[in-house]
N, C-alpha and C positions, 0 to 999 in steps of 0.2 A: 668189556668195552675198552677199547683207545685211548686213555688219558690225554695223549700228546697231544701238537697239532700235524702229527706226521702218519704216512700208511706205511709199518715196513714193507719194503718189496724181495721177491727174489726172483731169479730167471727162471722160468719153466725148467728149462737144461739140467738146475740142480736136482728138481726133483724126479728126474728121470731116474736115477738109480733106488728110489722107494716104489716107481710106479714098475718098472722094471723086477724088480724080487716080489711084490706084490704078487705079477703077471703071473712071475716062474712058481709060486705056491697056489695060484688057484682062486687067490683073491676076485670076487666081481669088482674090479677098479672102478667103473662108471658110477655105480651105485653106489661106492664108496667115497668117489672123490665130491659126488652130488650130497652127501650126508653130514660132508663138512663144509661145504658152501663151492667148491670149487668147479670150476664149469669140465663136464663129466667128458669132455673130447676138447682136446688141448691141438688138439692139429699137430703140425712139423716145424713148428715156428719157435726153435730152442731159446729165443730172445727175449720171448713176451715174458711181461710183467705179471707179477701175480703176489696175490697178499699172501704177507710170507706164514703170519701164523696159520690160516687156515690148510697150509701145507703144510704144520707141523701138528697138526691135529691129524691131518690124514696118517703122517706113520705112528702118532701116537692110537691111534681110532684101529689101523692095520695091527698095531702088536697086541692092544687088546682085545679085540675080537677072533683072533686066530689065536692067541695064548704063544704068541712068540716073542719073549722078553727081549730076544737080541737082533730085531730085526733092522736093529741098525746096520747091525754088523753084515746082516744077508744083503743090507742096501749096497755097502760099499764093495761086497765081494761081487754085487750084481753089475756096480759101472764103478771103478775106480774114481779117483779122484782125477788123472791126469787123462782120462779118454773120457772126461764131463763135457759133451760137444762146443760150450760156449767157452772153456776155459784152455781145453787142448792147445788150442790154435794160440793163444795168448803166452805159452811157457816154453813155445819154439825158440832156441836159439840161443839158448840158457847152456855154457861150458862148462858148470860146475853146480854141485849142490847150495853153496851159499846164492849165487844168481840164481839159482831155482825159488829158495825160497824168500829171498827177497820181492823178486818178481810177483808170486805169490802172492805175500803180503799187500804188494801197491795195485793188483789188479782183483783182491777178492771184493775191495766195496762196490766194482762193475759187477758181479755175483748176486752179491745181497745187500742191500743200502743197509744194514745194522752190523755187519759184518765188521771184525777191524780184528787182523791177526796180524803180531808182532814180534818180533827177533830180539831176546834179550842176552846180554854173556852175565855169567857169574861163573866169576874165576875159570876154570876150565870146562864148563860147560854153557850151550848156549839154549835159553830155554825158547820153546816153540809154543806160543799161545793165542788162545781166541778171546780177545778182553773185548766182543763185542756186546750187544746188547741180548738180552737173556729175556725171550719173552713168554717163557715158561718156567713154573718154578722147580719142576722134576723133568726136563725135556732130555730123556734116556736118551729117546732112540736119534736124535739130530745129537745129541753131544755124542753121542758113542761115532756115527757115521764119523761125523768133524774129526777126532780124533785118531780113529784108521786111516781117512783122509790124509793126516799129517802125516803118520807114518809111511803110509805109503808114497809118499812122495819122498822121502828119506830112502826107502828102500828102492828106489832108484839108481841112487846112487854106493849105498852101504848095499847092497842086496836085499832077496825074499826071508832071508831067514832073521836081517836085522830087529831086534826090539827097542825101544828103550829103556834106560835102568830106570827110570821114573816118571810114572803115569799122574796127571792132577784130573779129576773129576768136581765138577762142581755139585752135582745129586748127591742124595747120600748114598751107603753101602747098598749093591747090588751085589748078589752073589752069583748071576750069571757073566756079571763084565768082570768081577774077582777073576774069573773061570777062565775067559774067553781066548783061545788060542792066540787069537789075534794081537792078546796085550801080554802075554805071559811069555819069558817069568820075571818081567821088569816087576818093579816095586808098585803098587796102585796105590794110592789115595784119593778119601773119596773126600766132600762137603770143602772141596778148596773153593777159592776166591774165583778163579778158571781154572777150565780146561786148559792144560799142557804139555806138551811131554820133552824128556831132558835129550839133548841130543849132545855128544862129546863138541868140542870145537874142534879136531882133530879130524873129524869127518865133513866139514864145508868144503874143504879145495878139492874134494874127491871129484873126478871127472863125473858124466852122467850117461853110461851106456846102454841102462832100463829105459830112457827116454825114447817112448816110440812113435814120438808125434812128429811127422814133416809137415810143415808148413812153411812157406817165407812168411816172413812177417817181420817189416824192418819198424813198424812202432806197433809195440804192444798191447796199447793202450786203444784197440780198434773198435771195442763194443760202444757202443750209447752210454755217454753218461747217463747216471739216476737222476731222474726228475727231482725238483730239489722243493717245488713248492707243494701244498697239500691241496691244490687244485689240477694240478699237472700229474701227481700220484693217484690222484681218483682217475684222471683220463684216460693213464696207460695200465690201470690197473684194470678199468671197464674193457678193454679192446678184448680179453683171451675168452671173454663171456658173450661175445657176438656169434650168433648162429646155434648157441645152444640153452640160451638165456634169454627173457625179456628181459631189453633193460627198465628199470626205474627207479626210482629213489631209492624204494625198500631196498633192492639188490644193492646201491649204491653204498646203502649205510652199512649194508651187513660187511662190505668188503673194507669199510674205513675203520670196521669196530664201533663205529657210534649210531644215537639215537637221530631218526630223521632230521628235529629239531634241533639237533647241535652241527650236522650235516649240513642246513642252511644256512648257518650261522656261521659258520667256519669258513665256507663258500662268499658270504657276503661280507664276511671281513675282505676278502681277498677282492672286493670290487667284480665278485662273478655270480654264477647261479648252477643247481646242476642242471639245466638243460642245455646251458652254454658249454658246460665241460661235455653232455653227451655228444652235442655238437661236434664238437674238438675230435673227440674218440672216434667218431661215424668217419670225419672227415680222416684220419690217418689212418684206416681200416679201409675205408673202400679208396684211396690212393695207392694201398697197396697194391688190392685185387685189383684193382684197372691196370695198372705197371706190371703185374707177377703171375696175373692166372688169364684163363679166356673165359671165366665168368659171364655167364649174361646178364644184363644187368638187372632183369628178376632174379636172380637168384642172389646179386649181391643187395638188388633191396631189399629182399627178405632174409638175408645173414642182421643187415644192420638195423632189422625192426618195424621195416616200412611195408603198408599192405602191397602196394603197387610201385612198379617203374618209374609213372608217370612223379611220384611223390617224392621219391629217388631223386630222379632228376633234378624236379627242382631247386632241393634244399642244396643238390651239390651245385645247382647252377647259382645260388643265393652264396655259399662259401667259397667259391673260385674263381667267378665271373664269366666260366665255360661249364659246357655239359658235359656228363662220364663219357660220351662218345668222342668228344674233343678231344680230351683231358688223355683218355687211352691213345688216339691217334697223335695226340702232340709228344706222348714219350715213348709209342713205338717207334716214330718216326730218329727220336733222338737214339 
């Protein structure tokens, strides 16, 4: 269960490189991503929200059921860190390794709302860390990714064959990640405070000619802020479960971590309710589909839960003061 009053979130996009290595060993992903509570077809929509531990169950749930201790590592060799579709586009335009991973740092919390990776110097080195929030207390296979991740944005610019001379792990001793090409023959340590790894300072001004993302992008800062309240995290957290989920409470609590009864209550602190937040969600789900797809609108009242059109209709004609057939002709027209 959720302690807090918050949902962490992360973008679907990150978890593409575990659904991705999954695919390539054979995994049934659907029936996997459905056994951790996660809605079992994620669509093409690299932006949506999704509760971030039950996506750290799925590659904990994938390494233990296939008996692959390092599938972290198959994650990130499956989709780098720098061609993760939501973040690519954000690391354009960066002249050197230190703008790299600066940039980095002030755009991972659009990634993951618990996220916070930081640039420290000591003396001649400067260290590379994720002092975000840890919501597992052995989570191998997301720190091992995280960690390659660093690296490899490093080897960017230092090259493929760069290491570094010292590795922090927060788990304790693994003798697969001791082993792993990927971190060897830097120095590993394991049960630190965080994950880290040392990078020389000597290596920030280096140009960056591994950078193979063109995009323009004159402010980088271009994704959706995180929803900041824990009524607004339930909303966008419901949307990626539309079409393959009923929604209701049960589903709602399961994605907040808490019991129904604290789900109402957390909700009513906040002067709301969840059927006003399912509201909320229906409503920026089917604004999409009217703006993005030629859906009919059976088929979008039945993605968002509704037996018929007619019922469709209305609730959107009660939240907009037009109907979907308006609503769609008022922004094709724009």
């Amino acid at each position: 269960m959720n302690s807090s009053n918050t949902i962490p979130l992360v973008r679907a996009a990150v978890v593409e490189p575990f659904i991705a290595a999954a695919q390539q060993i054979g995994v049934p992903v659907e029936k996997m991503l459905r056994s951790v509570g996660l809605p079992a077809q994620m669509g093409d929509d690299a932006e949506l929200l999704l509760p971030e531990l039950h996506c750290w169950h799925f590659a904990q749930s994938v390494a233990r059921t296939e008996a692959i201790p390092d599938f972290g590592l198959l994650a990130g060799n499956a989709v780098s860190h720098q061609d993760i579709s939501t973040l690519a586009p954000l690391l354009a335009g960066c002249t050197n390794l230190y703008d790299l991973l600066k940039r980095f740092c002030a755009i991972a919390p659009l990634q993951s709302s618990i996220d916070s990776y930081v640039l420290e110097k000591d003396g001649d080195i400067v260290w590379f860390s994720q002092k975000g929030v840890r919501l597992m207390d052995e989570a191998v296979q997301v720190e091992t990714f995280e960690i390659f991740g660093m690296i490899q944005l490093v080897q960017l610019a230092a090259g493929t064959n760069w290491r570094p001379a010292e590795i922090h792990f927060s788990f304790k001793h693994r003798t697969e990640v001791e082993t792993a090409d990927e971190f060897n023959p830097g120095r590993i340590l394991f049960s630190q405070r965080y994950p880290s790894i040392a990078i020389p300072g000597n290596l920030l001004p280096l140009s960056l000619p591994g950078l193979r993302v063109e995009h323009d992008t004159d402010n980088p800062a271009n994704l959706a802020p995180m929803p900041g309240s824990f009524s607004e995290q339930l909303r966008d957290a419901i949307i990626p479960y539309f079409g393959t989920e009923k929604p209701n409470k049960k589903l709602a609590s399961e994605i907040a971590g808490v019991s129904p009864r604290t789900l109402q209550r957390r909700l009513a602190q906040q002067g709301t309710s969840y059927s006003r937040v399912l509201d909320q969600a229906r409503l920026l789900k089917a604004a999409a589909m009217l703006k993005e797809t030629d859906l009919k609108l059976l088929d979008i009242s039945l993605i968002l839960g509704y037996a018929n059109a007619p019922g469709f209709t209305r609730a959107f004609r009660r939240w907009t003061g037009v109907s979907p057939r308006a609503y769609r002709q008022l922004n094709s027209a724009a």
